[in-house]
N, C-alpha and C positions, 0 to 999 in steps of 0.2 A: 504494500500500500504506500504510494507516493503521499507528499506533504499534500499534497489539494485536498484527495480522498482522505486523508487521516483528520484535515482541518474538517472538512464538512462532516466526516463519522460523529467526532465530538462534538461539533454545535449543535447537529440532530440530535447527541445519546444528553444534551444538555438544555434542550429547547430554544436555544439562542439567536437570537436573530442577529445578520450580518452589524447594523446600526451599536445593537447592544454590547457586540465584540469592539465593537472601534471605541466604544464609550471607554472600555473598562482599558485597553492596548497604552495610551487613546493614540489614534490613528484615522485615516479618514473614511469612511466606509467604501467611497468605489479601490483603496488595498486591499479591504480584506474580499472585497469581488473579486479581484485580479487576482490574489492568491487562490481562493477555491476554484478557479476554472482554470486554474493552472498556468496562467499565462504572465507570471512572475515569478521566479524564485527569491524567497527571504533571505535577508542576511542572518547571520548565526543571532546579532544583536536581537532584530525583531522574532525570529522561530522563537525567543528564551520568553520574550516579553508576549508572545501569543501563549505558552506553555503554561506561564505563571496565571494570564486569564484566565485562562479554559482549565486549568487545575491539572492540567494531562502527566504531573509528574516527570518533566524531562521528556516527554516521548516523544512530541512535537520538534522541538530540538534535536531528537537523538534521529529523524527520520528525514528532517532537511541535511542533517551535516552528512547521513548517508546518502543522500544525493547528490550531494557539491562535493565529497569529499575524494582523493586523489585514488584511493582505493576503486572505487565504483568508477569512475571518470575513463580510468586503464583499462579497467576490465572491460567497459562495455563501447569504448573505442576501438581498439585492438580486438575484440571478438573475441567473444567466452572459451571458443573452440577453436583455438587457432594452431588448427594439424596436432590438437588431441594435448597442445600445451598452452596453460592460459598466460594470455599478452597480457602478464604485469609487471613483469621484471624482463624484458627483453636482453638485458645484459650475460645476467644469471642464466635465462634459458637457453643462448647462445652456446654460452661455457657449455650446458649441460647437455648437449647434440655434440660440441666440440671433443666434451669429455669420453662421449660411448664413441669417435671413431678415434680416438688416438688415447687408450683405456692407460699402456704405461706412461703415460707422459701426465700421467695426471698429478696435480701439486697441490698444498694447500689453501690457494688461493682457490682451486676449483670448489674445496669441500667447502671453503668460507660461502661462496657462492651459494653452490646448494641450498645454505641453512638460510643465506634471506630468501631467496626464493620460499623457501617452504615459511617463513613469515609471512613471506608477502600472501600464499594459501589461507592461512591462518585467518585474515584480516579481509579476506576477499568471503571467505567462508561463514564471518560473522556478517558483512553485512548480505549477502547474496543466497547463503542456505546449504545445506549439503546437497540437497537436490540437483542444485544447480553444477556445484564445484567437485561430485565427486568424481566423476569424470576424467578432468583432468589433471586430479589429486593422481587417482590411479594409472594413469598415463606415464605420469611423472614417476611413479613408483617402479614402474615398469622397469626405466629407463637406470635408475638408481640402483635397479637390483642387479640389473647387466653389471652394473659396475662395481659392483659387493662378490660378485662372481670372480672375477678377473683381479680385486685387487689385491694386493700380498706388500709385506713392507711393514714401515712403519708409517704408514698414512692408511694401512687397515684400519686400525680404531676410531680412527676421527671420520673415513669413513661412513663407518658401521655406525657410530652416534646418530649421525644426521640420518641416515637408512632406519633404523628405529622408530627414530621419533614421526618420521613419515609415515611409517608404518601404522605406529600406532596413533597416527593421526587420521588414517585412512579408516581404521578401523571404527574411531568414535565417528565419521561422516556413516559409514554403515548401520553403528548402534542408532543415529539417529533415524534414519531413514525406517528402521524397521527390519534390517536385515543381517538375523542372528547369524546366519552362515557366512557371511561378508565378517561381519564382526567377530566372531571367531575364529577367521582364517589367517585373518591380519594380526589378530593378539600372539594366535601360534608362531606367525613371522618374527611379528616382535619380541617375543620371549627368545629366540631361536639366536638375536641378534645381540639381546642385553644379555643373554648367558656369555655369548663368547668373549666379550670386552666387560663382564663381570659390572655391570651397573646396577646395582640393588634398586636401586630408588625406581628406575626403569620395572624393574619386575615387580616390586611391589605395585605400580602403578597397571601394571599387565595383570596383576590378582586381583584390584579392587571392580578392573574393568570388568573382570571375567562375573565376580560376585555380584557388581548392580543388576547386570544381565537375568542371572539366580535369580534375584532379588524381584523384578517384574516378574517373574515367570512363577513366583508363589515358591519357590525352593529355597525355603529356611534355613535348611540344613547345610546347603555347595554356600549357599550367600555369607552363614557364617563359619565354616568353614577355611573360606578364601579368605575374608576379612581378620580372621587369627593369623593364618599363611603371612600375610600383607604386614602385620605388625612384630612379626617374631624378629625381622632380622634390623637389630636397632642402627646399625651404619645406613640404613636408607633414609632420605631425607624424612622430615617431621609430618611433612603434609599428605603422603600416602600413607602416613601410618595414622594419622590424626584421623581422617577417610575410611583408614579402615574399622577404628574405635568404633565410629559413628554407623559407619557400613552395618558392622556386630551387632547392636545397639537396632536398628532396624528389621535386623534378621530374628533378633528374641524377641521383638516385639509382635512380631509376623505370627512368634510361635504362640504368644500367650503369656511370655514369660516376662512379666514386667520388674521383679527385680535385678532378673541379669540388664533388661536395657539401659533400667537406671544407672549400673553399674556399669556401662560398655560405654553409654552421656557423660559420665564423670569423667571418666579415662579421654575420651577423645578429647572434651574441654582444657584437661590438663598440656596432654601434645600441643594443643592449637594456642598456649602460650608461647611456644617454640617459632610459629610461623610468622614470616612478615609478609607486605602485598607485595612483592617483587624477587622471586627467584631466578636471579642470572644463569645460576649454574644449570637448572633444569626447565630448560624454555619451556617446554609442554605442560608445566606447571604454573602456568601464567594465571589460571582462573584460581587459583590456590590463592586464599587470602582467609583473617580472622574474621571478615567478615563473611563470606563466600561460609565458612564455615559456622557460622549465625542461622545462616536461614539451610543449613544443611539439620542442623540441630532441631529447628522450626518445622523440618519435615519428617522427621524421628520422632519426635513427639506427636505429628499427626497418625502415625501409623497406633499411638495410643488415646485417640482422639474420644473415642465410643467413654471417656474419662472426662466431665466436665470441666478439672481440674487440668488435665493434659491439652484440653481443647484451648483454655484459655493461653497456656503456653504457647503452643503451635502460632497459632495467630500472631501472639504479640513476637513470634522469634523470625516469623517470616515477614511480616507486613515491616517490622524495622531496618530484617536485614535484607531485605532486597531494598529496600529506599537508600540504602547507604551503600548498593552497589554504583560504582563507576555507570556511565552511561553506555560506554564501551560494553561492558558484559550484560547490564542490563537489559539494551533493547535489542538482544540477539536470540536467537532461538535456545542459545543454551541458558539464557541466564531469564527466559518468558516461564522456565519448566518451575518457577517457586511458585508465579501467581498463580497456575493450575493448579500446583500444589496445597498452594492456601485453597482452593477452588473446592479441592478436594476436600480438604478437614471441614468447610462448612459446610458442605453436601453432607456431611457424617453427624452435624451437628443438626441437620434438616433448617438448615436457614439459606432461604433458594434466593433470598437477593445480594445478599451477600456471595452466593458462591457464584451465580451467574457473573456479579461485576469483577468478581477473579476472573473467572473464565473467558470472560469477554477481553479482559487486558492483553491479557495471554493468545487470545485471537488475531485483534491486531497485530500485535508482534511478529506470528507467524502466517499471514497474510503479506506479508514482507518476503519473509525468510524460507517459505515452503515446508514441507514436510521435516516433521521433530518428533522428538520424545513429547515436547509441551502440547504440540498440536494434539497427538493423544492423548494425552491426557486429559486437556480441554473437551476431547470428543467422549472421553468414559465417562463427565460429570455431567454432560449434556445428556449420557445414555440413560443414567441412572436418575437425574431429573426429568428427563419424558417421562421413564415407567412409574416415577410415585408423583407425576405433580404434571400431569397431560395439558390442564388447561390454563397453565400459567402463562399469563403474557410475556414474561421476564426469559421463560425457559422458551419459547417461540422465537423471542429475538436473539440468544443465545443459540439455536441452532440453525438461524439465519444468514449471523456471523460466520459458523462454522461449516457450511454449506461449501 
């Protein structure tokens, strides 16, 4: 959903007439015309000061600077598919053709290469979708594994780093999409790569993956399981192990077992003093923050939510910590899957305005970004609000959205 369609969604889900948006901006009413018919873009100044009107919490903002921003600009200039490698690093993806026909000649400059290229993925993927980018994530993989084939030396490791982390980056575009055999194919890769160059932190982060998988799939037992796996070996960094407390802590909750959760919530809270919002050393760790780990906790306590005590938790752990996420991760598909989440704990609570306006949030977002774990989500709360609350208006325009 572009800025026009995002602008008009919220002044219809708010009754607001053009006149009354410029009252409140103030601005003159034929801009806010010319923005909803699209035929201006905002500056980042006015998107923020439209955002703060309309209450949109950022999203307003977060959905023009995806529009103007150099990320999207590249990608959809150069063509998404361009010979199966996407036009956003033209430098790096040169190297990276250059590198598969002349494989010993390869240097550190090429692997430096590689790894922004696979940023530049990264950032193309938050605002564009996996839908969109897996494509030429795996394309790219392709290409990378030729070269994991062939290379030998001491530029194997650094390599194999960057091939990993593609790897397992491929895999989470799979997990989202919905596709456990994509996603399990790529973790087995990835494990295959972080064993041989001995990166703990990497494999801990390949058991949590393998566990949330578990975890949707009602399998309490592999979920926790992996999430013990994930925390034993303590040379791995803080934030897969933190992940996996929390992981645990979801998986006894699944079972029934509400004093191991509370006990699994202490433990991970304790790790998550260890974490800051920025890991150098482990780029695919970037969504890793104490906050990020907030509304992860806020979704652990949902899964004990049928607890009016639990319930009041969940709420206040997610509605805070996703407001205190970055915008960056916020209005992306990975970071829409809290306000489903909350979506969720009020549906459990039977309060359907509440959980439709989660779900709605979370609609938007992936209305942008394509097919998600959130988008699912958002369509399980919808399912489960049709079958006990058929003739609600709220759950009408909630599967309207979702359509």
């Amino acid at each position: 959903m572009g800025f026009a369609e995002h602008l008009c969604a919220l002044m219809a889900e708010r009754e607001m007439s053009g006149q009354q948006l410029a009252r409140l901006v103030p601005c003159h009413p034929s801009l806010v015309c010319h923005y909803r018919r699209g035929r201006k873009r905002p500056s980042a100044k006015m998107a923020k000061l439209f955002d703060v009107a309309l209450g949109a919490g950022g999203e307003l903002a977060g959905t023009a600077r995806a529009e103007a921003g150099p990320d999207r600009r590249s990608v959809l200039a150069g063509g998404l598919l361009a010979g199966g490698v996407l036009a956003i690093a033209p430098d790096a993806r040169d190297l990276l053709a250059w590198a598969e026909r002349h494989p010993p000649r390869m240097d550190a400059a090429v692997v430096d290469s590689l790894a922004e290229l696979l940023t530049a993925q990264r950032r193309a993927d938050a605002v564009l979708g996996s839908g969109v980018m897996l494509r030429p994530a795996l394309a790219q993989l392709a290409a990378v594994e030729n070269l994991v084939r062939q290379a030998r030396g001491p530029l194997r490791p650094a390599l194999l780093n960057v091939a990993q982390q593609w790897s397992q980056f491929a895999a989470y575009q799979h997990r989202q999409l919905g596709d456990s055999a994509g996603d399990r194919g790529r973790l087995g890769q990835t494990l295959e790569w972080a064993t041989e160059i001995g990166d703990r932190t990497m494999t801990a982060t390949v058991l949590i993956n393998r566990g949330e998988t578990a975890l949707l799939d009602g399998e309490s037992g592999t979920a926790v399981g992996l999430a013990q796996a994930a925390q034993r070996d303590t040379s791995a960094a803080a934030g897969p192990r933190a992940h996996g407390a929390d992981l645990q802590a979801r998986g006894h909750a699944l079972a029934g077992d509400v004093a191991a959760a509370e006990r699994c919530l202490g433990e991970a809270a304790e790790l998550a003093t260890g974490l800051s919002d920025h890991d150098d050393r482990h780029p695919w760790l970037h969504w890793m923050s104490p906050t990020d780990m907030r509304c992860k906790r806020g979704v652990s306590f949902g899964f004990l939510a049928g607890d009016p005590r639990y319930h009041e938790l969940a709420v206040a752990e997610l509605e805070a910590g996703y407001a205190a996420l970055p915008d960056e991760q916020r209005l992306t598909a990975w970071g829409a899957k809290y306000p489903a989440h909350l979506a969720i704990v009020h549906a459990r609570a039977g309060d359907v305005g509440q959980a439709c306006a989660a779900a709605l949030r979370a609609a938007r977002i992936t209305r942008r970004t394509g097919p998600s774990l959130a988008q699912r989500l958002a369509q399980q709360v919808r399912t489960d609000l049709q079958a006990r609350y058929p003739a609600d208006p709220r759950v009408a325009e909630l599967a309207g959205a979702l359509a």
